[in-house]
C-alpha positions in Angstrom: 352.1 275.6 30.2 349.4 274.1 31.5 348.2 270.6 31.2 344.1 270.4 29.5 343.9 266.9 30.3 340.1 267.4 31.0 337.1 265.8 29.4 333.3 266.2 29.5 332.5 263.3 31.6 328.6 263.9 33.0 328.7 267.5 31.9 326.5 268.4 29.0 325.9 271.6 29.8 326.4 273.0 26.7 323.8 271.0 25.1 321.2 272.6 26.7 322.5 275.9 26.7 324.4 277.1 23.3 321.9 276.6 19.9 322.9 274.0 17.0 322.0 275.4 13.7 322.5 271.5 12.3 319.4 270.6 14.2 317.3 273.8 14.1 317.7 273.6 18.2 317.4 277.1 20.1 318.9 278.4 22.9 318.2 276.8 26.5 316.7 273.5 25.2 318.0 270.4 25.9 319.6 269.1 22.3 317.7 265.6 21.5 320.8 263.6 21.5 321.7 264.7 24.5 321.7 262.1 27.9 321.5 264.7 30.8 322.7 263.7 33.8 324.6 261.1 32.0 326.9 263.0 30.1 327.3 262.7 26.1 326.2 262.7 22.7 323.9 259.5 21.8 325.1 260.5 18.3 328.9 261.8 19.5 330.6 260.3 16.3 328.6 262.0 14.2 327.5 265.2 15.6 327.6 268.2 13.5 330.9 270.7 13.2 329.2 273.4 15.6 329.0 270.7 18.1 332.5 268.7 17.2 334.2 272.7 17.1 332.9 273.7 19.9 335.1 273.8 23.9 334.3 275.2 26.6 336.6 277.7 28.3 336.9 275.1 31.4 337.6 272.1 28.6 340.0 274.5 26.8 342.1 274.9 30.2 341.5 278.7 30.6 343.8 279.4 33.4 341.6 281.7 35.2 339.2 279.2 36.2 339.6 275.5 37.9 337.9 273.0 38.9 335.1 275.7 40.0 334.7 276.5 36.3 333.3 273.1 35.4 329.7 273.9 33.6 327.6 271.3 35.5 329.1 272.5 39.0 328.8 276.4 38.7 325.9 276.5 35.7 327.2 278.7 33.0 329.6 277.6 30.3 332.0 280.1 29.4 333.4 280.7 26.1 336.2 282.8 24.3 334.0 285.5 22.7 336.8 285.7 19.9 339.3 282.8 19.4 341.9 282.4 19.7 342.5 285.7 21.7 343.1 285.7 25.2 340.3 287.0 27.8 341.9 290.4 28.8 342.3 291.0 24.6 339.0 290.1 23.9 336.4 289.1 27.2 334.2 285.9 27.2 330.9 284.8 27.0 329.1 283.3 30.0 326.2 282.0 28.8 324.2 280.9 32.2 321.5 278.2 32.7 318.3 280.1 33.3 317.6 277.7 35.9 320.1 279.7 38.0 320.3 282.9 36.6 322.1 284.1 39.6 325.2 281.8 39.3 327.7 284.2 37.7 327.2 287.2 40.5 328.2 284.7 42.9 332.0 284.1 43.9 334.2 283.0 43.5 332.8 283.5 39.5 331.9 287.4 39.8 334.9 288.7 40.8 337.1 286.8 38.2 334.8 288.0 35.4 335.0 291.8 36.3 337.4 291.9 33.0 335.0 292.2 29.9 332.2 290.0 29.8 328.8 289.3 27.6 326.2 287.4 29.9 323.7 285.6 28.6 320.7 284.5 30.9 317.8 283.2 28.6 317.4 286.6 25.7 318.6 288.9 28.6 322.1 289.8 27.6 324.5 292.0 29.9 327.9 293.3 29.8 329.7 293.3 33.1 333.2 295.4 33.0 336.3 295.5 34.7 334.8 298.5 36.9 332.0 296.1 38.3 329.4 298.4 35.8 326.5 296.6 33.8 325.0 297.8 30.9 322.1 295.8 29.1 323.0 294.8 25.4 319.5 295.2 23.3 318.9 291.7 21.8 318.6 291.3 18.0 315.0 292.1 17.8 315.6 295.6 20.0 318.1 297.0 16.7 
């Protein structure tokens, strides 16, 4: 088994990135307790439950990636897309900083998603498949 000694430090990528309901924040805006590029939660004691629930697959220890897989080193923070199944069961979400919306087609990150994967780039939403095929996934507003 494998050790998840890992912590946050001066990432905060997921501030910016995921929403938080508690505080009415959208997607891809920095939260406003967030200290980017000092890593944190001004209010960490007593952030909300979406924020206290929520790890990141390279916090959680997923074993497919490393050190790579660190949000604020590659840009994307990547997530179970159903807990507490394993990838190959159920695929993960990559949800990728707009600011480089490029970051998951590059390796050594493409090739280890190619297993069932929701991309999120801003409202663009792909799904990448073991096969290397793409298919767009209509947003909300599309249905």
């Amino acid at each position: 088994m494998r050790s998840t000694a890992r912590v946050c430090g001066t990432c905060n990528l997921c501030c910016k990135l995921l929403s938080v309901a508690e505080f009415n924040k959208p997607i891809d805006t920095w939260c406003p307790h967030a200290r980017p590029g000092c890593g944190g939660c001004s209010i960490y004691a007593d952030r909300p439950s979406s924020c206290r629930e929520f790890r990141c697959g390279w916090l959680s220890g997923l074993p497919e990636f490393g050190d790579e897989g660190f949000p604020a080193r590659c840009k994307m923070v990547l997530s179970l897309r159903v807990p507490p199944h394993s990838i190959r069961e159920q695929g993960i979400m990559v949800t990728v900083d707009p600011a480089y919306p490029n970051a998951w087609r590059r390796e050594p990150y493409y090739s280890r998603l190619k297993v069932r994967v929701e991309i999120r780039v801003g409202r663009r939403r792909i799904m990448l498949d073991a096969d290397g095929s793409e298919t767009p996934v209509p947003s909300l507003s599309d249905r």
